[in-house]
SEVOVEX-897190 format. One record per residue: residue number from 1; residue in three letters; x, y, z of N, C-alpha, C in turn. Coordinates in steps of 0.05 Angstrom, whole numbers, plus 32768, in hexadecimal, padded with zeros to 4 digits. Last residue first. Example, Ala and Ser with C-alpha at 12.3 -4.5 7.8 and 13.67 -1.06 7.14 Angstrom:
2
<rovo><pos>2</pos><code>SER</code><n_px>8101</n_px><n_py>7FD3</n_py><n_pz>808E</n_pz><ca_px>8111</ca_px><ca_py>7FEB</ca_py><ca_pz>808F</ca_pz><c_px>8102</c_px><c_py>8001</c_py><c_pz>809D</c_pz></rovo>
<rovo><pos>1</pos><code>ALA</code><n_px>8108</n_px><n_py>7F8E</n_py><n_pz>809C</n_pz><ca_px>80F6</ca_px><ca_py>7FA6</ca_py><ca_pz>809C</ca_pz><c_px>8108</c_px><c_py>7FBE</c_py><c_pz>809C</c_pz></rovo>
//
This chain:
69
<rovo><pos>69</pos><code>UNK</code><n_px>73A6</n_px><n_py>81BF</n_py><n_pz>893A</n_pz><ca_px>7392</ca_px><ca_py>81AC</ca_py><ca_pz>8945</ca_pz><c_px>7377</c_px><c_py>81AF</c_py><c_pz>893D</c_pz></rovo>
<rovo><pos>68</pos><code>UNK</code><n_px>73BD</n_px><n_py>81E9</n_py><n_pz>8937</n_pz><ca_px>73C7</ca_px><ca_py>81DB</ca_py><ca_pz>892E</ca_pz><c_px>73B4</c_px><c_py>81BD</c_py><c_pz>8927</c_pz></rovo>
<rovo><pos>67</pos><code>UNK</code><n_px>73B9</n_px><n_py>820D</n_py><n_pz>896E</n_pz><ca_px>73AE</ca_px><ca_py>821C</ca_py><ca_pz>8950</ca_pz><c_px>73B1</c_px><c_py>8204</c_py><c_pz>893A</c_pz></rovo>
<rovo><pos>66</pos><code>UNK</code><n_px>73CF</n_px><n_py>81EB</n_py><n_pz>8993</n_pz><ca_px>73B0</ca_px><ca_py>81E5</ca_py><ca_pz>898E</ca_pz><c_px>73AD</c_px><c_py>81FA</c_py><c_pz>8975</c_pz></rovo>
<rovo><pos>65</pos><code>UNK</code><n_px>7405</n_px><n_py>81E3</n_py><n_pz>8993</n_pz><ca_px>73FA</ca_px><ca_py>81D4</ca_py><ca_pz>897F</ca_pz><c_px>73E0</c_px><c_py>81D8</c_py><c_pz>8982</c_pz></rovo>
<rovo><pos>64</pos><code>UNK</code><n_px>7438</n_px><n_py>8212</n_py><n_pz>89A5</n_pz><ca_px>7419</ca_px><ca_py>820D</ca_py><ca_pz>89B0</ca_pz><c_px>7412</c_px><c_py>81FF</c_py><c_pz>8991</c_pz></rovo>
<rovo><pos>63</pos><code>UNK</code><n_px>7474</n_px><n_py>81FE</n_py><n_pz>89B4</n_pz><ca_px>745D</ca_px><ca_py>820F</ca_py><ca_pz>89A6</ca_pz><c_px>744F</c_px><c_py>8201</c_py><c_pz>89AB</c_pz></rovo>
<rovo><pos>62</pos><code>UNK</code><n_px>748D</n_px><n_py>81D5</n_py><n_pz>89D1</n_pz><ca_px>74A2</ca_px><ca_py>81E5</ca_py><ca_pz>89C8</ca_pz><c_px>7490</c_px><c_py>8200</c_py><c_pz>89B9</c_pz></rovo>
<rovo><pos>61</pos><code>UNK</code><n_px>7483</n_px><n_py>81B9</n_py><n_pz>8A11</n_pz><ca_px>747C</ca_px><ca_py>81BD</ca_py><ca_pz>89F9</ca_pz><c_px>7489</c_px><c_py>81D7</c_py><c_pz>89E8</c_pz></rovo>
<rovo><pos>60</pos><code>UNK</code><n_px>74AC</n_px><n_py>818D</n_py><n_pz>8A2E</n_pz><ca_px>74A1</ca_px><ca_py>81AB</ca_py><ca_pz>8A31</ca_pz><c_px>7493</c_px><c_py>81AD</c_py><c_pz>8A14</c_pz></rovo>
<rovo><pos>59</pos><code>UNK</code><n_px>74AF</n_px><n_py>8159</n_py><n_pz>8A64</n_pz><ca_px>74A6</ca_px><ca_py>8167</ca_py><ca_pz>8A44</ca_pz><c_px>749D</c_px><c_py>817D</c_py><c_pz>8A41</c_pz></rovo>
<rovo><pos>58</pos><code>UNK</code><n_px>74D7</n_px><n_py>8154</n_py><n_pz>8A9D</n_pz><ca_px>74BD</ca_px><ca_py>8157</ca_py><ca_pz>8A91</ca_pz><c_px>74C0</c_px><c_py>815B</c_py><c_pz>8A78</c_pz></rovo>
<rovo><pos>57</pos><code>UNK</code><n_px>7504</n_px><n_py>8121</n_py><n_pz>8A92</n_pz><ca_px>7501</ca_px><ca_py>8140</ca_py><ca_pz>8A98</ca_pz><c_px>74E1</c_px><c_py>813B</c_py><c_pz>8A88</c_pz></rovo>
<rovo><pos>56</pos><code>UNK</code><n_px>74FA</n_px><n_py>80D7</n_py><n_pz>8AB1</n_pz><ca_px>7501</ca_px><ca_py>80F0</ca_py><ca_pz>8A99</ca_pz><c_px>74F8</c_px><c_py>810C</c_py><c_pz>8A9D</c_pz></rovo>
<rovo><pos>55</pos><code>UNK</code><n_px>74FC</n_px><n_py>80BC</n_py><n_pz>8AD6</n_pz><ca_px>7514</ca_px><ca_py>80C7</ca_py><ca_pz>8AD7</ca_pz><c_px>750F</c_px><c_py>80DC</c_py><c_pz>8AC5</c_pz></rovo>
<rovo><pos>54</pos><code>UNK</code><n_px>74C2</n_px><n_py>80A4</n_py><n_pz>8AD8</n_pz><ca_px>74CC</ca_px><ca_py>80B8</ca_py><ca_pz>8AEB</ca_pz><c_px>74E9</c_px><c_py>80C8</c_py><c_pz>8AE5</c_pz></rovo>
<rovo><pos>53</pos><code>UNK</code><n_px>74D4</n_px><n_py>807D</n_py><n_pz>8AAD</n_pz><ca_px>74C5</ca_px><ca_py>8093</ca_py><ca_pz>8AA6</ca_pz><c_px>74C6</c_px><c_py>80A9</c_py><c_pz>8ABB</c_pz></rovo>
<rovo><pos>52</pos><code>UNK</code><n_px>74F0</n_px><n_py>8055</n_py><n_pz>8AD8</n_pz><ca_px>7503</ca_px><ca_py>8061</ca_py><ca_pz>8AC5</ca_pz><c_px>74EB</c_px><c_py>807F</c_py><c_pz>8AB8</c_pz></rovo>
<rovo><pos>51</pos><code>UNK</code><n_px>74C3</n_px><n_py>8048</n_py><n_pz>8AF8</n_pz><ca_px>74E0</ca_px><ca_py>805E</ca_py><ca_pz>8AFF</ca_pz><c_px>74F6</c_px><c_py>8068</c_py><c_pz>8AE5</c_pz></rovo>
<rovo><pos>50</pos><code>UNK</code><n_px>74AF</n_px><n_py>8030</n_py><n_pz>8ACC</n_pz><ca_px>749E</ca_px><ca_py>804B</ca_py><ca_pz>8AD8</ca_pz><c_px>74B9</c_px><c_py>8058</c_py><c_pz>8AEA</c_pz></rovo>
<rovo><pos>49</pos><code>UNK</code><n_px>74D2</n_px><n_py>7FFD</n_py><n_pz>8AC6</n_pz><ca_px>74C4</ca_px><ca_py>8011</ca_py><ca_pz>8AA6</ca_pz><c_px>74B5</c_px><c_py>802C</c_py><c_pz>8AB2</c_pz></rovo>
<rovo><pos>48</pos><code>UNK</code><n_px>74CE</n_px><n_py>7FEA</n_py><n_pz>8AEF</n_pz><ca_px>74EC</ca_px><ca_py>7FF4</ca_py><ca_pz>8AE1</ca_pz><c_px>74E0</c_px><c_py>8007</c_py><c_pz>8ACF</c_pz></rovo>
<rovo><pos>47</pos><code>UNK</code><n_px>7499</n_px><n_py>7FDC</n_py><n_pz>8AF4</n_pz><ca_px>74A6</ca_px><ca_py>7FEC</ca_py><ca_pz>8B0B</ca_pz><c_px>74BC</c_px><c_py>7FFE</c_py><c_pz>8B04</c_pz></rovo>
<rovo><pos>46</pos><code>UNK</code><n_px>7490</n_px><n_py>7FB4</n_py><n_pz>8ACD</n_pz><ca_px>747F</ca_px><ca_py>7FD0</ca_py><ca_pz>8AD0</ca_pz><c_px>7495</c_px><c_py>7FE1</c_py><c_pz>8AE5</c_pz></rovo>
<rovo><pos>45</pos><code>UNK</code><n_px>74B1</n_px><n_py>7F8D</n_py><n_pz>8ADF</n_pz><ca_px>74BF</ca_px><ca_py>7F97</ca_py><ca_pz>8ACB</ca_pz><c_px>74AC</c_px><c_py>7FB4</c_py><c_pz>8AC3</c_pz></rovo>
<rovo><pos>44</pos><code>UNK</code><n_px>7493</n_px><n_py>7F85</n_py><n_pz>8B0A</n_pz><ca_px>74B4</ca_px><ca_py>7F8C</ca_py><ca_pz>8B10</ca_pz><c_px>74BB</c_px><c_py>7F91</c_py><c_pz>8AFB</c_pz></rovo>
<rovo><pos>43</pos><code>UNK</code><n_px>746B</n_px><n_py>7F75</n_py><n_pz>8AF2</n_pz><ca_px>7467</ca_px><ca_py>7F80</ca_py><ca_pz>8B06</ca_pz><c_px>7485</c_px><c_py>7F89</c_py><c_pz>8B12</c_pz></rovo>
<rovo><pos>42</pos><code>UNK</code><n_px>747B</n_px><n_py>7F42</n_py><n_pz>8AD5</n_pz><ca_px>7479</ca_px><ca_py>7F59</ca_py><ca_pz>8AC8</ca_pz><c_px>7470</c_px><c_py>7F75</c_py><c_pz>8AD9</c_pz></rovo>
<rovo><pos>41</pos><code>UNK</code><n_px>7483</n_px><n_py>7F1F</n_py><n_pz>8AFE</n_pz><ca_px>749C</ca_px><ca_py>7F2A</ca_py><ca_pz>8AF6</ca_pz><c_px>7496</c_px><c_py>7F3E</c_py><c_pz>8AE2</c_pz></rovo>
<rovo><pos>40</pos><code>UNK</code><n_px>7452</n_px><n_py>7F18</n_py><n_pz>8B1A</n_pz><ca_px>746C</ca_px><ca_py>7F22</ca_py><ca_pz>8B27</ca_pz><c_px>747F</c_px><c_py>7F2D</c_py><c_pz>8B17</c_pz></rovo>
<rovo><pos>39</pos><code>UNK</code><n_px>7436</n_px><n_py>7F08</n_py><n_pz>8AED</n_pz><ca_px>742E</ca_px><ca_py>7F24</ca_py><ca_pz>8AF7</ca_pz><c_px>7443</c_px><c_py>7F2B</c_py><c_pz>8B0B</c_pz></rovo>
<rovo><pos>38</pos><code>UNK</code><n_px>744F</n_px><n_py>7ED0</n_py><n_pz>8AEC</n_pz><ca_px>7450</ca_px><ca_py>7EE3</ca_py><ca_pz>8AD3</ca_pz><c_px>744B</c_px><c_py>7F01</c_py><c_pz>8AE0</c_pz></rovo>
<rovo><pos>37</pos><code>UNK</code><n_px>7448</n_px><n_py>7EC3</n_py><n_pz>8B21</n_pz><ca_px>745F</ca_px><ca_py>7EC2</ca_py><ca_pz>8B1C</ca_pz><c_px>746A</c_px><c_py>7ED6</c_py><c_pz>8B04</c_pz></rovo>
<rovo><pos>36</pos><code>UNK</code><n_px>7421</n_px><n_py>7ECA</n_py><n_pz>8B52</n_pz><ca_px>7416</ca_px><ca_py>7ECB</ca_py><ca_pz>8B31</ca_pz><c_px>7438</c_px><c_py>7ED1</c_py><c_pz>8B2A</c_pz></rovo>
<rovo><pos>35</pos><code>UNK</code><n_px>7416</n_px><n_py>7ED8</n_py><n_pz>8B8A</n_pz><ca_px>7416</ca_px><ca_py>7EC2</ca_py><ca_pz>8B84</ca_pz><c_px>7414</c_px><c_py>7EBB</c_py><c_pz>8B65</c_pz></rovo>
<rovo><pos>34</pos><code>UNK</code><n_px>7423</n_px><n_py>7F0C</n_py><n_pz>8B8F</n_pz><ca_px>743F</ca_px><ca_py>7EFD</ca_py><ca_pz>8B9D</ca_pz><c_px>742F</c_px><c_py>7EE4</c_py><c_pz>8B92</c_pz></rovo>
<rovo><pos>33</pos><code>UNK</code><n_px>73FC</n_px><n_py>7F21</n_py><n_pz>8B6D</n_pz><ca_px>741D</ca_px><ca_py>7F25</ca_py><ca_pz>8B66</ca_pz><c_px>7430</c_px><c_py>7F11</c_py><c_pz>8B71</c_pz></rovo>
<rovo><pos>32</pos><code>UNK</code><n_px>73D5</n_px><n_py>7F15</n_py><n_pz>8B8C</n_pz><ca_px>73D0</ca_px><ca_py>7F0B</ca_py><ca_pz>8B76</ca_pz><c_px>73E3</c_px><c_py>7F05</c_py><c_pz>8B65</c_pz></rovo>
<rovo><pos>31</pos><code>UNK</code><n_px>73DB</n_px><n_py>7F3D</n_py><n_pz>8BBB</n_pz><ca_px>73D5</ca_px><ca_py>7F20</ca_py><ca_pz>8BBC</ca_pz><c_px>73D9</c_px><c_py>7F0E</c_py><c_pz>8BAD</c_pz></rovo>
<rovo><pos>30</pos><code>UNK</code><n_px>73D5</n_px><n_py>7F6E</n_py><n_pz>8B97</n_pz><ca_px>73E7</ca_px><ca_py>7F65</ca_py><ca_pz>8BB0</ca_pz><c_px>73EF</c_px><c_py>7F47</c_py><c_pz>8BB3</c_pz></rovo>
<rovo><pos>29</pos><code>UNK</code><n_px>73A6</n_px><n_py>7F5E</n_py><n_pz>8B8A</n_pz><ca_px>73AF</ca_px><ca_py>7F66</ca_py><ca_pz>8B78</ca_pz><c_px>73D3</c_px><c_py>7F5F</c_py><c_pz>8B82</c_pz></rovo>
<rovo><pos>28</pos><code>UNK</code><n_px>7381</n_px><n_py>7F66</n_py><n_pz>8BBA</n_pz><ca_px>7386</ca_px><ca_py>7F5B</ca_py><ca_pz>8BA8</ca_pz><c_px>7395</c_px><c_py>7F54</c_py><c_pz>8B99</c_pz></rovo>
<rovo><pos>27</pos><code>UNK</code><n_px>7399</n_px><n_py>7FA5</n_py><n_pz>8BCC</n_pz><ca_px>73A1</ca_px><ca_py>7F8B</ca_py><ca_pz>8BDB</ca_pz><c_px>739F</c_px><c_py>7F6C</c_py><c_pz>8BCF</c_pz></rovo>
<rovo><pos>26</pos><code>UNK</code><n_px>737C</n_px><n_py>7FC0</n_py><n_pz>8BA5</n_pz><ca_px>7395</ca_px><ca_py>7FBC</ca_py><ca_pz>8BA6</ca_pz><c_px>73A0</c_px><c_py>7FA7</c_py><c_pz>8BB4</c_pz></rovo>
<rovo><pos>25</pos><code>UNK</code><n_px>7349</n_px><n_py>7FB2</n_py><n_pz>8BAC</n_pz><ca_px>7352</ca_px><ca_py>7FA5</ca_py><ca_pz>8B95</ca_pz><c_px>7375</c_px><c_py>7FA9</c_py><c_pz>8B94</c_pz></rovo>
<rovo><pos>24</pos><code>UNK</code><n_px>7344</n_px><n_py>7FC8</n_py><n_pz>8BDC</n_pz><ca_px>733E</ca_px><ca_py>7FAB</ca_py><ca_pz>8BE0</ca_pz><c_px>7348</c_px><c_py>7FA5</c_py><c_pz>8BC1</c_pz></rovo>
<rovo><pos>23</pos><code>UNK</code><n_px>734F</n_px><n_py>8001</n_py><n_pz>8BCD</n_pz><ca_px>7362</ca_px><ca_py>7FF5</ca_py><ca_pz>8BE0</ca_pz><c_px>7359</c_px><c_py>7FD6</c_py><c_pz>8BDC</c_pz></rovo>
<rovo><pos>22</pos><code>UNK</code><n_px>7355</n_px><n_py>800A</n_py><n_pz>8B89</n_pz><ca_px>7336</ca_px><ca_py>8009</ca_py><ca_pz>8BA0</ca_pz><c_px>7356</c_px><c_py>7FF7</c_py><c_pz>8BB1</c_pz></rovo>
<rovo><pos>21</pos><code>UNK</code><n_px>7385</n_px><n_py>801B</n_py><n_pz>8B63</n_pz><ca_px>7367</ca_px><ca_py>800F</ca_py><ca_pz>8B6B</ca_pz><c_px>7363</c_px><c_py>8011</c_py><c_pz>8B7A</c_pz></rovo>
<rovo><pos>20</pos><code>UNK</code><n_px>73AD</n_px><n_py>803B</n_py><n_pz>8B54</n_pz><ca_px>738F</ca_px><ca_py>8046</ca_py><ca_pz>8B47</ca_pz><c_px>7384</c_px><c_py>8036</c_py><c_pz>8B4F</c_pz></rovo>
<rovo><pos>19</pos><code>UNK</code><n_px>73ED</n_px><n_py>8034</n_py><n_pz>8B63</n_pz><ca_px>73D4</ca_px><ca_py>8039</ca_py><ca_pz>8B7C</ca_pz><c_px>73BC</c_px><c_py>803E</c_py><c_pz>8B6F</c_pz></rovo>
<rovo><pos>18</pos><code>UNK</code><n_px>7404</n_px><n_py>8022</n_py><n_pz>8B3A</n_pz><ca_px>73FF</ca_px><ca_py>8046</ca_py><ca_pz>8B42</ca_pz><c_px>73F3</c_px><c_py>8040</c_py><c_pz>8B52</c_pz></rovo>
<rovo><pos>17</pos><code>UNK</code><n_px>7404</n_px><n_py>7FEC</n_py><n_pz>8B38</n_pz><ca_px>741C</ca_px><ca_py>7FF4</ca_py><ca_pz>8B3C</ca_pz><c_px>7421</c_px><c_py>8015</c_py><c_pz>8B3D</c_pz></rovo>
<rovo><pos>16</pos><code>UNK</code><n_px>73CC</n_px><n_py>7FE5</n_py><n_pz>8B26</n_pz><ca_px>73D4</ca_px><ca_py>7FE1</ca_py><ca_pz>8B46</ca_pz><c_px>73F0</c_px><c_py>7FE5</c_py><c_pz>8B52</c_pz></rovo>
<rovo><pos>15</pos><code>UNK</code><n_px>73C8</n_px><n_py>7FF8</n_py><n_pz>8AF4</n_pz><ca_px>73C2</ca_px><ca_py>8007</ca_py><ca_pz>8B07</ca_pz><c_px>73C4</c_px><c_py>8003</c_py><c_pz>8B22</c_pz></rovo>
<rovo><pos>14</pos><code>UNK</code><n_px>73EF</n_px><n_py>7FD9</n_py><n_pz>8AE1</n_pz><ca_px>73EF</ca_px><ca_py>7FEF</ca_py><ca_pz>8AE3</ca_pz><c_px>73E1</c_px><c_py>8006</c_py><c_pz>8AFA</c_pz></rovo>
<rovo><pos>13</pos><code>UNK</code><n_px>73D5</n_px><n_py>7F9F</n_py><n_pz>8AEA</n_pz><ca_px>73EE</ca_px><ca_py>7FA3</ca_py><ca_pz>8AF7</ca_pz><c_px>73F7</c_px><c_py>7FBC</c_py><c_pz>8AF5</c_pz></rovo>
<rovo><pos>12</pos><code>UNK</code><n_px>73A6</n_px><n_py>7F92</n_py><n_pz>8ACE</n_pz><ca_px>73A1</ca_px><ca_py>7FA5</ca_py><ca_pz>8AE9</ca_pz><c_px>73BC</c_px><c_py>7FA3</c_py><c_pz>8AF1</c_pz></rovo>
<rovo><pos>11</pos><code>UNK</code><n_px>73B0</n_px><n_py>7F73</n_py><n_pz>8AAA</n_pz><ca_px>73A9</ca_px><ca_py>7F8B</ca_py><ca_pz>8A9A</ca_pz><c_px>73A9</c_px><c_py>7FA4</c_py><c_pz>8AB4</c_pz></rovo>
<rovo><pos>10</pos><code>UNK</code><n_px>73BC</n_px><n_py>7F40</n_py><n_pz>8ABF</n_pz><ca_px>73D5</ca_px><ca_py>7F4D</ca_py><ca_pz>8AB7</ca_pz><c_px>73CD</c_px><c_py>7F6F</c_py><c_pz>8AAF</c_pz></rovo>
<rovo><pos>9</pos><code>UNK</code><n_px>7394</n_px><n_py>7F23</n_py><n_pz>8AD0</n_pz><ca_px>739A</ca_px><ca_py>7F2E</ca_py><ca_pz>8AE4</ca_pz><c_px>73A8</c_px><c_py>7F45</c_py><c_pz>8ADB</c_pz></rovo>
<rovo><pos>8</pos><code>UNK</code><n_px>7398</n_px><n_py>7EEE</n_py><n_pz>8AB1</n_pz><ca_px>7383</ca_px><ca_py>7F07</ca_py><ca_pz>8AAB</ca_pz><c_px>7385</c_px><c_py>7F22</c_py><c_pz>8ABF</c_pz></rovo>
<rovo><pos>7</pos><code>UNK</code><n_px>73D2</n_px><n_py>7EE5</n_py><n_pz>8A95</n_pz><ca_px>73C3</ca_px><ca_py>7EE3</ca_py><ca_pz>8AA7</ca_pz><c_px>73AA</c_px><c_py>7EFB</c_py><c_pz>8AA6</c_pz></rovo>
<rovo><pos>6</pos><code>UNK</code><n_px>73FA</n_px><n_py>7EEB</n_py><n_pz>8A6D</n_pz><ca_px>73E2</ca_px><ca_py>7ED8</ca_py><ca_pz>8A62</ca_pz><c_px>73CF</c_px><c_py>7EE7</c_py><c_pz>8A7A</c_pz></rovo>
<rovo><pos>5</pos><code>UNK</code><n_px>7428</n_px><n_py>7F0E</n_py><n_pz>8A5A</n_pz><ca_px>7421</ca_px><ca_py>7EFD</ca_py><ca_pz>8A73</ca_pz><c_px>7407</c_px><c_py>7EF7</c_py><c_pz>8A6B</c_pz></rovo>
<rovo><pos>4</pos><code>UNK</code><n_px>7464</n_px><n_py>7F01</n_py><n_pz>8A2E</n_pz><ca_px>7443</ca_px><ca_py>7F0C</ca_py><ca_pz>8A2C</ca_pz><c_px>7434</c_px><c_py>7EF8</c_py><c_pz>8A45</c_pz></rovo>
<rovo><pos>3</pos><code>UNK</code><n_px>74A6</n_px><n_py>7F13</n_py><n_pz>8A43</n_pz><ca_px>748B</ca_px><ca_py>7EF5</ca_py><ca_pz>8A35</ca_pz><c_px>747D</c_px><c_py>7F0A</c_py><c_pz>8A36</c_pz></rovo>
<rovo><pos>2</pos><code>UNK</code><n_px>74C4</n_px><n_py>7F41</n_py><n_pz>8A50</n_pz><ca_px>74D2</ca_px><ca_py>7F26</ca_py><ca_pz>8A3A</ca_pz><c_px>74B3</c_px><c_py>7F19</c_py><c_pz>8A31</c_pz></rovo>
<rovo><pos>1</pos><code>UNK</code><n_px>74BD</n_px><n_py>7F82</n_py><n_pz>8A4B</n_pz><ca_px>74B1</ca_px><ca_py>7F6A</ca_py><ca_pz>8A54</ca_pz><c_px>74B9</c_px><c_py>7F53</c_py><c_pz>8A41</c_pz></rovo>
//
């Protein structure tokens, strides 16, 4: 992310870019992107940053750390 988006909107661009809200807050939120220029473009730069995390091989754990813990 190049700027820091100010808007108060910006903390729900995660979870409305997984589907985690309430259909009326999604649509919200929807609404709020095509008209919020900052949450548009960090809302495309969330997008790049979660397909790119989709690309990676799962993590395997190499030993068990709970005797460790």
């Amino acid at each position: 992310m190049k700027t820091q988006n100010k808007c108060r909107h910006a903390l729900d661009l995660p979870a409305w870019l997984q589907n985690q809200l309430s259909p009326q807050d999604q649509a919200r939120m929807e609404a709020h992107v095509r008209a919020c220029a900052d949450c548009a473009a960090q809302a495309k730069d969330f997008r790049a940053l979660l397909e790119q995390l989709k690309s990676l091989p799962p993590a395997v754990a190499t030993r068990d750390l709970a005797p460790e813990i």
